[in-house]
ZAVO-54099 format. One record per residue (C-alpha): x, y, z; residue in one letter. Coordinates in pm, whole numbers, plus 50000, padded with zeros to 5 digits. Example, Ala and Ser with C-alpha at 12.3 -4.5 7.8 and 13.67 -1.06 7.14 Angstrom:
% residues 2
512304955050780A/513674989450714S/
This chain:
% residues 345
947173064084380X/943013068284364X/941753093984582X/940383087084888X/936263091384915X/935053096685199X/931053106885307X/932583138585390X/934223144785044X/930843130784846X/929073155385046X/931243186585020X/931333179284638X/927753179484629X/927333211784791X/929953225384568X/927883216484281X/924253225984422X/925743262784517X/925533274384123X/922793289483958X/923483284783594X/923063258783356X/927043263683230X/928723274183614X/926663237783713X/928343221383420X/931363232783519X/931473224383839X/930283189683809X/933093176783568X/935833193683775X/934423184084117X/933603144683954X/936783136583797X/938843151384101X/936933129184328X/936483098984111X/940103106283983X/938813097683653X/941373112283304X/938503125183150X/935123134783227X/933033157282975X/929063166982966X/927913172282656X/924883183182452X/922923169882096X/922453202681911X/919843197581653X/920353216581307X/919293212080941X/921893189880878X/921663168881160X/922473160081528X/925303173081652X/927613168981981X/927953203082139X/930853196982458X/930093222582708X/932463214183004X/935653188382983X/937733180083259X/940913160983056X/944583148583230X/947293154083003X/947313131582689X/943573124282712X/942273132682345X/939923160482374X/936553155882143X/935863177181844X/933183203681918X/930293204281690X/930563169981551X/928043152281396X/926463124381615X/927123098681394X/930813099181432X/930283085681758X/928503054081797X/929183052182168X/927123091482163X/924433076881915X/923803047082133X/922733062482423X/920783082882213X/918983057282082X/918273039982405X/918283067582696X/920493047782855X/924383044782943X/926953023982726X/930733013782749X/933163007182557X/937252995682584X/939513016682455X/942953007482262X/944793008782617X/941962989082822X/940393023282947X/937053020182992X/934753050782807X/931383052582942X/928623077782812X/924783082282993X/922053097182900X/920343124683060X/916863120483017X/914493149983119X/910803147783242X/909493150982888X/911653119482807X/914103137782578X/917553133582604X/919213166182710X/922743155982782X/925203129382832X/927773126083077X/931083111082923X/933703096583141X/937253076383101X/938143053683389X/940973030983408X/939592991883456X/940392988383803X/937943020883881X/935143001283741X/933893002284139X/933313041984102X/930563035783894X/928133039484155X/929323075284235X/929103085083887X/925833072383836X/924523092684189X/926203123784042X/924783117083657X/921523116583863X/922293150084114X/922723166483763X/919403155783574X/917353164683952X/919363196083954X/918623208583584X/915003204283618X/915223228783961X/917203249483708X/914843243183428X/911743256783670X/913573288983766X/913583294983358X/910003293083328X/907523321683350X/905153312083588X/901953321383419X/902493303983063X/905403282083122X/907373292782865X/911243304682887X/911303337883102X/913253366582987X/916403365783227X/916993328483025X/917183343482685X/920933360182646X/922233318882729X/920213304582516X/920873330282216X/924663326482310X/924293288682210X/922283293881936X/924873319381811X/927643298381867X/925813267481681X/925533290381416X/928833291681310X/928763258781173X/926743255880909X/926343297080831X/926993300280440X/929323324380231X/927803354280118X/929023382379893X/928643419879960X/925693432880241X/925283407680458X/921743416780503X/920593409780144X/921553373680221X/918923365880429X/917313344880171X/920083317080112X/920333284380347X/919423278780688X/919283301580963X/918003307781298X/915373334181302X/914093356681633X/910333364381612X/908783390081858X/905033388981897X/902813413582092X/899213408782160X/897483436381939X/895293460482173X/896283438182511X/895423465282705X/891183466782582X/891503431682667X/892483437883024X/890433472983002X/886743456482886X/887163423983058X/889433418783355X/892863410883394X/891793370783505X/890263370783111X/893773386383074X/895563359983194X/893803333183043X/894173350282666X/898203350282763X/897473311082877X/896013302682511X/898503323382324X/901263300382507X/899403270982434X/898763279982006X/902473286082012X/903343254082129X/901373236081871X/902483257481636X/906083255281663X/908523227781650X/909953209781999X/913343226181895X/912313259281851X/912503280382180X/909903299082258X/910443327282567X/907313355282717X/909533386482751X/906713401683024X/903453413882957X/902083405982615X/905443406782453X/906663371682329X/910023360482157X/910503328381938X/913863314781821X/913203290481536X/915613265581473X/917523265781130X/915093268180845X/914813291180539X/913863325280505X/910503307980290X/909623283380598X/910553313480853X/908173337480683X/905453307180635X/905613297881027X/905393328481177X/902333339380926X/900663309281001X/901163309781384X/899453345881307X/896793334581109X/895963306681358X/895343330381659X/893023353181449X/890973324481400X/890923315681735X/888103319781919X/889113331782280X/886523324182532X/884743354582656X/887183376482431X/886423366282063X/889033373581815X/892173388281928X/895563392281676X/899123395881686X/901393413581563X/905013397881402X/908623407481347X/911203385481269X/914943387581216X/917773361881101X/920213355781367X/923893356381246X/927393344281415X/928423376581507X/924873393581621X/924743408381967X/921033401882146X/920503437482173X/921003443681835X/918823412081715X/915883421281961X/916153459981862X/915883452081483X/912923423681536X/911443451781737X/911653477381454X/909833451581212X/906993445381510X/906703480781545X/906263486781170X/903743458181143X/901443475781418X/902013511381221X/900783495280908X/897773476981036X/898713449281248X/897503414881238X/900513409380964X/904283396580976X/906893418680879X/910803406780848X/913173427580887X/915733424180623X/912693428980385X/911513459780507X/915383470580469X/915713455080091X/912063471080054X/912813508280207X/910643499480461X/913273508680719X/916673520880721X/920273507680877X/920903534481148X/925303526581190X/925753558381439X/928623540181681X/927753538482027X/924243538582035X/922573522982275X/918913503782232X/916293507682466X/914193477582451X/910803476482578X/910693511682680X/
């Protein structure tokens, strides 16, 4: 027997949902609280991961009754035309299933016009009246993530803030699994073989005469610019985060250790040649790590932080990787168990 829906139950379900304050927690909540209402067999949000061999469908939450077949995590858009429709369109799509179940997948556009999400759903044909409800929720979550989506911004630049970084690099870690390749012996001197995500920190070289000879609103808009450069710079998929201060972190999306190295130095190059209003010429600093399946973000920020802190020791203005400066003797592998890094100290 359907469940009964009542203004009472739409409403307590929407509070439900609107109490969390994470992206995965709203997620969550959303495909349990939808297909106990809607008493729908399956309802599933998930996400198009881009990586260097495509567009993949990453399922974050799934809400399945017992014999619904349960997607394959990870798998390439193609495999599901339903998925690559609505990509193609922005829109929703249906289509009937060997029993007469209806499977319905929309789009979740955000307010740059990218698709961010989908919502999946299975209804039985006589539910085909529910639609409406799943449609108002579908758009409760695309209002909701761009609430969530402001709370991740710093407010000067715009960019990701810092307290958003650990759930983004936990995605990007666990997208990294799939297409990580074999290697054979240190798994540092592999750096140079496929495609891998790579963490860049960048600091504003001498930040503080900037603030010192000119004011803190010439500051500001130097930390405005930088945001801006690194924007044009970078692709739409890499994610780019201020830490605080002058301190900036960039997550590329998988590329090799060739195009890593050539970004980053020419991201650097272009800010040298930038001519800051009222400032002149100001530099960064750059040190960039390769992000593996099994890296902590403690350990990945600590090590991009030893290769920024080498690059302003020898010079700055320069880009300095970190598993080079280890092949090179640059720097060493401390391995003393239980230490703890102090970032940002």
């Amino acid at each position: 027997m359907d469940a009964v829906i009542t203004p009472e139950s739409v409403l307590s379900s929407v509070v439900r949902i609107t109490e969390q304050r994470s992206q995965q927690h709203l997620e969550d909540s959303l495909v349990a609280t939808l297909a106990d209402l809607a008493d729908l067999p399956f309802c599933a949000i998930c996400r198009p991961t881009q990586t260097a061999a495509g567009i993949f469908i990453d399922y974050v939450a799934i809400k399945a009754a017992p014999g619904q077949d349960v997607p394959e995590s990870m798998a390439e858009i193609g495999n599901d035309m339903l998925l690559l429709q609505c990509m193609a369109t922005g829109g929703s799509h249906d289509m009937v299933l060997p029993d007469g179940a209806i499977r319905r997948a929309q789009a979740v556009v955000d307010d740059r016009g990218t698709v961010c999400a989908f919502l999946v759903t299975v209804s039985a044909p006589e539910q085909a009246g529910k639609q409406a409800l799943v449609d108002g929720f579908a758009a409760i979550y695309r209002n909701y993530l761009a609430i969530l989506r402001d709370a991740a911004r710093d407010t000067l630049t715009g960019l990701k803030n810092r307290k958003t970084f650990d759930e983004n690099f936990s995605r990007i870690v666990a997208s990294s699994r799939h297409f990580e390749l074999p290697y054979a012996g240190d798994r540092r001197n592999s750096h140079l073989d496929g495609d891998h995500h790579w963490l860049g920190m960048i600091d504003i070289d001498h930040f503080k005469r900037v603030n010192d000879s000119f004011g803190h609103v010439f500051g500001d808009e130097v930390l405005l610019l930088l945001a801006a450069l690194m924007r044009k710079a970078f692709r739409g998929e890499d994610l780019l985060f201020r830490f605080g201060g002058e301190e900036f972190v960039v997550m590329l999306a998988p590329t090799t250790f060739a195009n890593a190295q050539a970004v980053f130095d020419r991201f650097r190059a272009t800010v040298a040649s930038f001519p800051f209003p009222q400032v002149g010429k100001v530099t960064v600093s750059i040190g960039f790590v390769r992000i593996q399946s099994d890296d902590l973000p403690s350990v990945v920020i600590g090590n991009a932080d030893k290769a920024l802190y080498y690059a302003k020791e020898h010079g700055r203005d320069q880009v300095c990787s970190y598993e080079q400066l280890i092949d090179e003797g640059g720097l060493s592998v401390e391995r003393r168990a239980g230490d703890d890094i102090e970032l940002f100290a």
